[in-house]
C-alpha positions as CSV (number, residue, x, y, z in Angstrom):
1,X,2.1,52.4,-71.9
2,X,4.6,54.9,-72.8
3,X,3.7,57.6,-69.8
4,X,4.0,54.8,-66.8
5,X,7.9,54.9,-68.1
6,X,8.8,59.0,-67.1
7,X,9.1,58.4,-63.2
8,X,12.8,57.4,-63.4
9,X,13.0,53.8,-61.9
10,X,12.2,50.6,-63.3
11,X,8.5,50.4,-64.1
12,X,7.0,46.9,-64.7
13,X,4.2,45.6,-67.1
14,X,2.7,43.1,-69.1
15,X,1.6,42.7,-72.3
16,X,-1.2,39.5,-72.3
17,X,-0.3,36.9,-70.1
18,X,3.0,35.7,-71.7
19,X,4.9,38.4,-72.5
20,X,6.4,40.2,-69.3
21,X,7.9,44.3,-69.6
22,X,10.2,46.3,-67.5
23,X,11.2,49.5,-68.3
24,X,13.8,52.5,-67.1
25,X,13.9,56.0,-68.5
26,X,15.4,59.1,-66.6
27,X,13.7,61.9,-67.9
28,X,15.0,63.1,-71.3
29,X,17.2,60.3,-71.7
30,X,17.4,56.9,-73.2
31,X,14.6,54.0,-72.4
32,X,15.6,50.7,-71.9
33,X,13.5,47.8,-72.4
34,X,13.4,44.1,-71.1
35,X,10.6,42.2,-72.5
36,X,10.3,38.2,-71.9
37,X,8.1,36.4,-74.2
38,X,6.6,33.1,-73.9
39,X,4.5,31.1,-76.3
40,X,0.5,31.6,-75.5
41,X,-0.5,28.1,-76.8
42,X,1.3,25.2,-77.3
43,X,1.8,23.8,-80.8
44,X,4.9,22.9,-83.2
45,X,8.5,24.7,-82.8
46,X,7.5,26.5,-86.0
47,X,4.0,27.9,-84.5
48,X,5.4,28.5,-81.1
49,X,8.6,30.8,-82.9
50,X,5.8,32.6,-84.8
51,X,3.6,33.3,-81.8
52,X,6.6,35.1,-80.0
53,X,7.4,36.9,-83.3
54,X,3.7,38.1,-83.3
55,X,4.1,39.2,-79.5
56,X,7.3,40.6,-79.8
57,X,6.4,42.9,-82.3
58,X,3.5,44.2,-81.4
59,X,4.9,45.0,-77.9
60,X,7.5,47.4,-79.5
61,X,4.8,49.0,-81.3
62,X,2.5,49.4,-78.3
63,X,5.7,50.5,-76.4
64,X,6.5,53.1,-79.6
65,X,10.1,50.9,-79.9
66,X,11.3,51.2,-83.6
67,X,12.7,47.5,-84.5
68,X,16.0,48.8,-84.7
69,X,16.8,49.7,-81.1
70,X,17.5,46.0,-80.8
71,X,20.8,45.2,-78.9
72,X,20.4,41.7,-78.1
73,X,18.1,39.2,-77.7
74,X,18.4,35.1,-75.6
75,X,16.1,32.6,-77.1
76,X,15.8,30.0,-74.1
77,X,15.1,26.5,-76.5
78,X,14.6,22.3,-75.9
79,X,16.4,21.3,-78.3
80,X,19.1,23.8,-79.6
81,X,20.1,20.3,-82.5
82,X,16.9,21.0,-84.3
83,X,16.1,24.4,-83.2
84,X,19.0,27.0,-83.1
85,X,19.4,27.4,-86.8
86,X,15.4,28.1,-87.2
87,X,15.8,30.7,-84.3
88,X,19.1,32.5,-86.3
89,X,17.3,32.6,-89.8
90,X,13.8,33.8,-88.4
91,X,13.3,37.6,-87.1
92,X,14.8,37.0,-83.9
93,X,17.7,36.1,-85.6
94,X,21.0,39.0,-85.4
95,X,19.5,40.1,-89.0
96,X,21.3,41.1,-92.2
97,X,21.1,44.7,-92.1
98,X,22.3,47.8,-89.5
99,X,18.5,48.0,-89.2
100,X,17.8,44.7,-88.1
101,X,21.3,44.3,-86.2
102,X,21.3,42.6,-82.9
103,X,23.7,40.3,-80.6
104,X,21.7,36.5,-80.7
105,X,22.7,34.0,-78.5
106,X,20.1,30.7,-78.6
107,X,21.0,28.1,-75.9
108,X,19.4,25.0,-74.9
109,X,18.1,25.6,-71.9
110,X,14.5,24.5,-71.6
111,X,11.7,27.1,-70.7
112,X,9.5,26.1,-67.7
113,X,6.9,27.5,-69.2
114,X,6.6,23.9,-71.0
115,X,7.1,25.6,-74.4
116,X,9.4,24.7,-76.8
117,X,11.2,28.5,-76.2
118,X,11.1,31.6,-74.9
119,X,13.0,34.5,-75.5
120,X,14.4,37.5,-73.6
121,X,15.1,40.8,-75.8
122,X,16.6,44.4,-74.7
123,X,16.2,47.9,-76.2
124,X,17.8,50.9,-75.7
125,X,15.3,53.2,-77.1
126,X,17.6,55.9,-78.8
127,X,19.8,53.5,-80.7
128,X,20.3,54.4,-84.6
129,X,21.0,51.7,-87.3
130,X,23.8,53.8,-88.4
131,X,25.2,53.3,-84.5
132,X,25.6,49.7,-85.0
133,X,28.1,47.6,-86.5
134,X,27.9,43.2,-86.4
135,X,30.7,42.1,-86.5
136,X,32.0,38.2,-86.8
137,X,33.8,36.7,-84.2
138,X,36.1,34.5,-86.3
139,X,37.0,31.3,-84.9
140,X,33.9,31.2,-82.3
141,X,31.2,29.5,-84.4
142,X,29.3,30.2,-87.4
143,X,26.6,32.3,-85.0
144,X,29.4,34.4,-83.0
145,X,28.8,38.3,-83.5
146,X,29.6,41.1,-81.4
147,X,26.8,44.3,-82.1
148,X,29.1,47.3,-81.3
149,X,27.5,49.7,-79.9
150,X,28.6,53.4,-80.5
151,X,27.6,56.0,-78.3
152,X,29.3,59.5,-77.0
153,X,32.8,58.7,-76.7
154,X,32.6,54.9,-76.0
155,X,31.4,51.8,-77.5
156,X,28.6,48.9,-75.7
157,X,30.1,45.4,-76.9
158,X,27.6,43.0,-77.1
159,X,29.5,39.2,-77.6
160,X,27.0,36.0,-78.2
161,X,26.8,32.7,-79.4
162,X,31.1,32.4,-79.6
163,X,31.3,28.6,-79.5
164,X,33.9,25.8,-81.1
165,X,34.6,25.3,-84.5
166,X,33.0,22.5,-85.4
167,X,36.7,21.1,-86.0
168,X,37.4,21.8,-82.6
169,X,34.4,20.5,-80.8
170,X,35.6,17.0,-82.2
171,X,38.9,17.8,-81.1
172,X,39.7,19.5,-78.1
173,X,39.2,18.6,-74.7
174,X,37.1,21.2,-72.9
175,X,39.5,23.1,-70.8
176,X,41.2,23.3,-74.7
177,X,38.0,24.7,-76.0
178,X,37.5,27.5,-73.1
179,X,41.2,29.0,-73.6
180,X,40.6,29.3,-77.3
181,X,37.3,31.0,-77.0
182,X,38.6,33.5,-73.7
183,X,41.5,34.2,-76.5
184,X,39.2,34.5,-79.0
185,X,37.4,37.2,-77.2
186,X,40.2,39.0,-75.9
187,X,42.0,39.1,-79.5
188,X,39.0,41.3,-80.3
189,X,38.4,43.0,-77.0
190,X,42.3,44.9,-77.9
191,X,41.0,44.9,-81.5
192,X,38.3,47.5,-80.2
193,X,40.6,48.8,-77.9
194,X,39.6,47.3,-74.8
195,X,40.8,44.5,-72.7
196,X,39.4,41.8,-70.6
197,X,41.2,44.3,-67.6
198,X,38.7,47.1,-67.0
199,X,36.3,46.9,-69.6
200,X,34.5,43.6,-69.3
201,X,31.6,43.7,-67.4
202,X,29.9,40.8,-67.6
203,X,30.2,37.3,-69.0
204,X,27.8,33.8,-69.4
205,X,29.3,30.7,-70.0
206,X,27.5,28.1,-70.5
207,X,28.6,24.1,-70.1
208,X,27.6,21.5,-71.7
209,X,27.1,18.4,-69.2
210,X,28.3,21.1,-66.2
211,X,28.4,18.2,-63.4
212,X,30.8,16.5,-65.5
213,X,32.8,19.5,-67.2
214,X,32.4,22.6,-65.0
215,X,35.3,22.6,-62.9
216,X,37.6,22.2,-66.0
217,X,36.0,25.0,-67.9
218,X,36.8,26.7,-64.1
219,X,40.8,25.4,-64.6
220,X,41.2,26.6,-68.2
221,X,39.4,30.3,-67.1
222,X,41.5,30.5,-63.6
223,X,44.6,30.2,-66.1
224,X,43.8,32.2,-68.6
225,X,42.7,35.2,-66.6
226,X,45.8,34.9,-64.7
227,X,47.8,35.4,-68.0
228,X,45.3,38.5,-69.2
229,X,46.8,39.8,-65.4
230,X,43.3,39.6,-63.4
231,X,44.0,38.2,-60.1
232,X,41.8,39.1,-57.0
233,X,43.4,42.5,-56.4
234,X,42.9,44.0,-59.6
235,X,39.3,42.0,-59.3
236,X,37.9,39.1,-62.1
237,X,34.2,39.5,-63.8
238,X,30.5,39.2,-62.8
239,X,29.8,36.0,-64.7
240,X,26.9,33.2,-64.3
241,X,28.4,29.6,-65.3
242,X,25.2,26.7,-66.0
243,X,24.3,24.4,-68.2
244,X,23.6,25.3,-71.9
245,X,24.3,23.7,-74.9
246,X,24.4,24.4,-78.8
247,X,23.9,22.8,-81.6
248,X,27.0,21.1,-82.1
249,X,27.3,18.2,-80.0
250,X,31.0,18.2,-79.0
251,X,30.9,22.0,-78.2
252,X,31.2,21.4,-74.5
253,X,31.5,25.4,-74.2
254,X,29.5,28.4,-75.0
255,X,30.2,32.9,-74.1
256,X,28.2,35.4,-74.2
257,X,29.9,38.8,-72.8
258,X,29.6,42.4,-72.6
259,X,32.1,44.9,-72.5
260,X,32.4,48.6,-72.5
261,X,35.0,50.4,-74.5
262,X,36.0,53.7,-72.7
263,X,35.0,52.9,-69.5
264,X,36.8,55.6,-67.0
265,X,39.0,54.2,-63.5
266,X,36.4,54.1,-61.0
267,X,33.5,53.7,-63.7
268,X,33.0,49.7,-62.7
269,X,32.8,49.2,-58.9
270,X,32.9,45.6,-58.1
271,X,30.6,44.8,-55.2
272,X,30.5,41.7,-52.3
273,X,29.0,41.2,-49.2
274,X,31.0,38.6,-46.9
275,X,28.9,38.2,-44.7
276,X,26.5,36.4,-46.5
277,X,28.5,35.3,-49.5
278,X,32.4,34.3,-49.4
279,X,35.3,35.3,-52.1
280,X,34.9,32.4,-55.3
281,X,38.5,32.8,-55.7
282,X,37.8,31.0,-52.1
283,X,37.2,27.9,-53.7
284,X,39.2,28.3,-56.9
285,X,36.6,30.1,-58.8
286,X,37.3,33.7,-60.6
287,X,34.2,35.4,-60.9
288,X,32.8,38.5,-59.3
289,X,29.6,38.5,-56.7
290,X,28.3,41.5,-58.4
291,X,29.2,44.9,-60.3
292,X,28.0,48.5,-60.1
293,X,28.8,50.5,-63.8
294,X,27.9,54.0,-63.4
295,X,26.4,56.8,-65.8
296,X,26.3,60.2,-65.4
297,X,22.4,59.6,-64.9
298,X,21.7,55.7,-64.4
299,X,23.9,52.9,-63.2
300,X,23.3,49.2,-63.5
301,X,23.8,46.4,-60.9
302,X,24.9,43.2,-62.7
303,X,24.5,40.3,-60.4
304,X,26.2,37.3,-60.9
305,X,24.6,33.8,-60.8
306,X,23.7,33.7,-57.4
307,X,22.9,30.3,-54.7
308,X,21.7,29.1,-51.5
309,X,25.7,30.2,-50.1
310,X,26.6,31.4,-46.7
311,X,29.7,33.5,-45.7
312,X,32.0,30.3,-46.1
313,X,30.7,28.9,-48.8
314,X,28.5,26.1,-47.6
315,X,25.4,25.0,-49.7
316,X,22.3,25.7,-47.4
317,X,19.1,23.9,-47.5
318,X,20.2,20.6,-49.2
319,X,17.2,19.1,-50.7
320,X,15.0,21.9,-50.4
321,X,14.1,24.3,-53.2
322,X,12.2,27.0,-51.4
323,X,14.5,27.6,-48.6
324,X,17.3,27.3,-51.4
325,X,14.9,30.5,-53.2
326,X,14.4,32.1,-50.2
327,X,18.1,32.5,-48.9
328,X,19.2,33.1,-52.7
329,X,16.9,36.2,-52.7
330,X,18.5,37.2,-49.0
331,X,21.6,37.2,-51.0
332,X,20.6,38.8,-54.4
333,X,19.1,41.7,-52.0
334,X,21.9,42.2,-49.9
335,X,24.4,42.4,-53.0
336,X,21.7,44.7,-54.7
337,X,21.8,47.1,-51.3
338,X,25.5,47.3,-51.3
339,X,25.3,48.6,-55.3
340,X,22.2,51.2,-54.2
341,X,19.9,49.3,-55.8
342,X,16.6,46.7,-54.0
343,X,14.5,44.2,-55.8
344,X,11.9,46.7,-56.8
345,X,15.2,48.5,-59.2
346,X,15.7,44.6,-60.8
347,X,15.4,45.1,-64.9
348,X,15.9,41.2,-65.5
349,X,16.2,38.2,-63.8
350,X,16.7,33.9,-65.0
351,X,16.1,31.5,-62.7
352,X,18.0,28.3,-63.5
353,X,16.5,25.1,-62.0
354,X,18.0,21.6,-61.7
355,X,14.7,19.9,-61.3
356,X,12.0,21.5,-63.4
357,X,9.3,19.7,-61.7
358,X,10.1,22.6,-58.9
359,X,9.0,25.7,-61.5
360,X,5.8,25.5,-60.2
361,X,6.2,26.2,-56.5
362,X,9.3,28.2,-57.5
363,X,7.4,30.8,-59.9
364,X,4.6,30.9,-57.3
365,X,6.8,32.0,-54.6
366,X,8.9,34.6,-56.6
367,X,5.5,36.1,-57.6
368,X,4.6,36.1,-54.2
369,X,7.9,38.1,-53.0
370,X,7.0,40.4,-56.0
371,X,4.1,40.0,-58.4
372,X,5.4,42.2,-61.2
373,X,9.4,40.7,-61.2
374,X,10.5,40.5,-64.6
375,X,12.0,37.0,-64.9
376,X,12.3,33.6,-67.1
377,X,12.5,30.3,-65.5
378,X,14.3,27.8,-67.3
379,X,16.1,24.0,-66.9
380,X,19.5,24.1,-66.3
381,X,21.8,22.4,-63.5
382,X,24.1,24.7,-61.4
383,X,27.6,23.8,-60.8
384,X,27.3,22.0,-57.7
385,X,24.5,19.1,-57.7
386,X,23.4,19.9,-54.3
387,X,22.5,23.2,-56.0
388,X,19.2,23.2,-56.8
389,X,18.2,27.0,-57.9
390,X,20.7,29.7,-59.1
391,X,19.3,33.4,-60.0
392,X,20.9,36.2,-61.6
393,X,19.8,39.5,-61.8
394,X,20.6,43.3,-63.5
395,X,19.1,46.3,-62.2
396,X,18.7,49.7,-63.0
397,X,18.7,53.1,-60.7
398,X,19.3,56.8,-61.4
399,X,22.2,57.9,-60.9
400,X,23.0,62.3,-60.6
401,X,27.2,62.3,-61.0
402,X,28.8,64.5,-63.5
403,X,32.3,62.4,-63.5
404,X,31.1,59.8,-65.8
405,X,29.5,60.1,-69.6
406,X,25.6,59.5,-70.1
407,X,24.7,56.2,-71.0
């Protein structure tokens, strides 16, 4: 497995029929690893966590992936009540030593797989324990840690799981509990010295009940991000916003971010493509379409959640999933082009469905447009109802310019 990796692009495979690999490494530098893992069999929570444990691991030993070049791992669950606290306490868990260290996040958004979870992981293959620190994020939930990252001359900040207080899930109104977790996270962004300004690259916030509270978890981040001073013109942050929910039943909010301390002016190029996709500030939305963060030898495309849009914001193909896939892909490959990149550079990709009765048709068709995509499927409504498929994306392409630091 190891040679297919040395040709400098992302190289796709599997390992048995559940556990899906991609895989860029520009030659004499760092690997980087996706690997999604689905339960084989079906069976108890318990039996289904250990089958991906089993998997897991012996896919970093067939890839020669020491356990501790973990940076963060998504465990997709149906029931994040009874489940979340299993997933934090089991080796997928963000661990208890440097060794084991890694960013967790573990939301309830149901794997179409028809498992009870599934989980996505990523290694960077150089990483040292002693290069990682986990560090609480107090006042963000009992799970919130942020795995810093130290490499040359800059840090990789790695956020999950910040969430309400219990106290505050009972008390505060949602647009109450999305200010306090944005200040949460910029409180510690200028603790690392960064800021929400320049170094944030990329953000997930999931809602709890979205068709009810999405637009004021949109309010609360309009207003906050106008008081951190990012407006259109200085440009917001690639972000997917869905349905997820935690444990806690009145936590109606949940963030996951990355950041990048030391990122150089010109480093982060934020990417659109109007004629297929309008501005969200548009429509009162402050997110980016897409991001290209450049290394002196790779740079990454982060793709927001992306829908069935045109160039002034319409909704096409009401009512019909594939067309809604098919024009979602137009637009994930038009914003890839405009950040160098094509569907054959993507790294990782979710699918979030509305309807899972549609992952059938949906998966067949994606493996169609590419057999060897590495992607999850999972339940989760999108902002809009008439939504019925969003898809977000990263990928990963060399890069030859000597302005910026290696990765």
């Amino acid at each position: 497995m190891n040679s297919a990796a040395q040709e400098g692009r992302v190289v796709r495979t599997q390992f048995g029929p559940a556990c899906r690999i991609s895989r860029f490494k520009p030659a004499g530098h760092a690997e980087e690893v996706h690997l999604f893992i689905e339960p084989g069999e079906d069976g108890s929570f318990e039996e289904q966590l250990e089958q991906i444990v089993s998997v897991y691991h012996q896919a970093l030993d067939r890839l020669g992936l020491a356990r501790h070049t973990a940076v963060f791992r998504r465990c997709f669950v149906s029931d994040a009540a009874n489940q979340l606290e299993a997933v934090m306490a089991s080796p997928l868990g963000p661990g208890t030593s440097a060794a084991e260290a890694a960013a967790v996040s573990c939301i309830e958004q149901p794997p179409l797989c028809f498992r009870k979870l599934a989980l996505m992981a990523y290694h960077v293959s150089d990483v040292q324990p002693e290069d990682k620190t986990l560090v609480p994020m107090t006042g963000a939930g009992p799970h919130a840690r942020t795995l810093v990252l130290e490499r040359e001359q800059r840090a990789m900040l790695w956020t999950a799981q910040m969430t309400s207080e219990p106290q505050d899930a009972r008390a505060l109104h949602c647009t109450d509990q999305t200010t306090k977790l944005f200040t949460v996270y910029s409180d510690f962004l200028r603790s690392q010295g960064a800021n929400l300004l320049g170094q944030s690259v990329r953000t997930w916030v999931f809602v709890h009940d979205v068709d009810r509270y999405y637009m004021d978890m949109v309010d609360a981040r309009r207003e906050y991000f106008v008081k951190e001073g990012l407006t259109p013109e200085t440009h917001y942050i690639v972000s997917t916003g869905i349905e997820g929910r935690t444990a806690e039943p009145g936590s109606l909010v949940t963030l996951d971010a990355v950041a990048e301390r030391g990122l150089a002016e010109g480093q982060l190029v934020f990417i659109d493509r109007l004629d297929h996709l309008n501005r969200t500030d548009e429509y009162g939305v402050t997110f980016e379409r897409a991001a290209r963060l450049d290394h002196a030898e790779r740079s990454h495309v982060w793709l927001s959640g992306t829908a069935s849009i045109d160039s002034a914001g319409r909704v096409l193909h009401e009512g019909d999933v594939l067309g809604q896939v098919e024009r979602t892909i137009e637009n994930v490959s038009v914003l890839l082009a405009e950040g160098r990149a094509s569907l054959d550079d993507v790294a990782a990709m979710i699918v979030y469905l509305r309807d899972g009765a549609d992952a059938e048709r949906v998966t067949a068709l994606l493996d169609r447009l590419s057999p060897t995509l590495p992607f999850i499927t999972v339940r989760a409504p999108v902002c809009r109802p008439t939504w019925l498929v969003e898809i977000e994306a990263v990928a990963i392409v060399p890069n030859d310019d000597s302005r910026w630091p290696r990765f």
